[in-house]
C-alpha positions in Angstrom: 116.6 44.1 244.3 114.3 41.1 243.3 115.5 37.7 242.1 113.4 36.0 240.1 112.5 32.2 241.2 114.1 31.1 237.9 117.1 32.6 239.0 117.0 31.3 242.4 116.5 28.1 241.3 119.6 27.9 238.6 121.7 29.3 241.1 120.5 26.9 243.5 121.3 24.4 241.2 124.9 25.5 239.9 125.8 25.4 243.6 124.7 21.9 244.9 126.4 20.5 241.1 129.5 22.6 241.0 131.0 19.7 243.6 129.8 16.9 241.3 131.5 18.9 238.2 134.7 19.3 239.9 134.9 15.3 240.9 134.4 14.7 237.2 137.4 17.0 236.5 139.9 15.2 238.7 138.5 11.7 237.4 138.9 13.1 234.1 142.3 14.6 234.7 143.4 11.3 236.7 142.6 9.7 233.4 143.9 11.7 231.1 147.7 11.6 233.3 147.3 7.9 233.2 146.3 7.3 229.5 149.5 9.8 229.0 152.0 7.8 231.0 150.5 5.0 229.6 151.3 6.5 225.8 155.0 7.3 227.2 155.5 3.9 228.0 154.3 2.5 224.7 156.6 5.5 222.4 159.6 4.3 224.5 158.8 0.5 224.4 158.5 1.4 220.3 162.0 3.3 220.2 164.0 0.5 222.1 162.0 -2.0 219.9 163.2 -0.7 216.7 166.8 0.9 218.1 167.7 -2.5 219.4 165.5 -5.2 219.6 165.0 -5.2 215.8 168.5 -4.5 214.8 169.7 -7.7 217.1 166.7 -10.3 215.5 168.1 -9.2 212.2 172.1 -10.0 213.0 171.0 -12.9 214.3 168.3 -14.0 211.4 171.4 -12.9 208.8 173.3 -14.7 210.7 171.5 -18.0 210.1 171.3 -17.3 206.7 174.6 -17.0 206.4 175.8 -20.2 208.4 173.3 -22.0 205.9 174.2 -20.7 202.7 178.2 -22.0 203.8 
C-alpha cells in the first residue's frame, strides 16, 4: 500500500503536536480546577456573609437605633 506525501506529512505532523496538545490540556484543566476552587471559596464566603455576617451588622445597626431613639 502507498501513502500519499500529504498523508505522510499530516501524520507527521499530528505526531510531533499531539505532545504540545496534551500540555495545553493539563494547563487548561489545572486552570479550570483552580478557577473552580476559586468559585467554591467565593459561594461559601457569600453563604456565611449573608447567614451571619449580615444578620449580626443588622442586630447591631438596630441596636443603635434603638439606644438613640430612647
Amino acid at each position: 500500500m502507498r501513502f500519499s506525501p500529504a498523508i505522510c506529512c499530516l501524520l507527521v505532523a499530528a505526531t510531533w503536536c499531539a505532545p504540545y496538545a496534551s500540555a495545553q490540556d493539563e494547563t487548561s484543566l489545572q486552570a479550570r480546577i483552580a478557577a473552580r476552587y476559586d468559585l467554591a471559596q467565593a459561594k461559601a464566603a457569600l453563604r456565611d456573609y449573608w447567614q451571619i455576617e449580615y444578620p449580626r451588622q443588622q442586630r447591631e445597626i438596630d441596636a443603635a437605633i434603638e439606644l438613640t431613639e430612647t
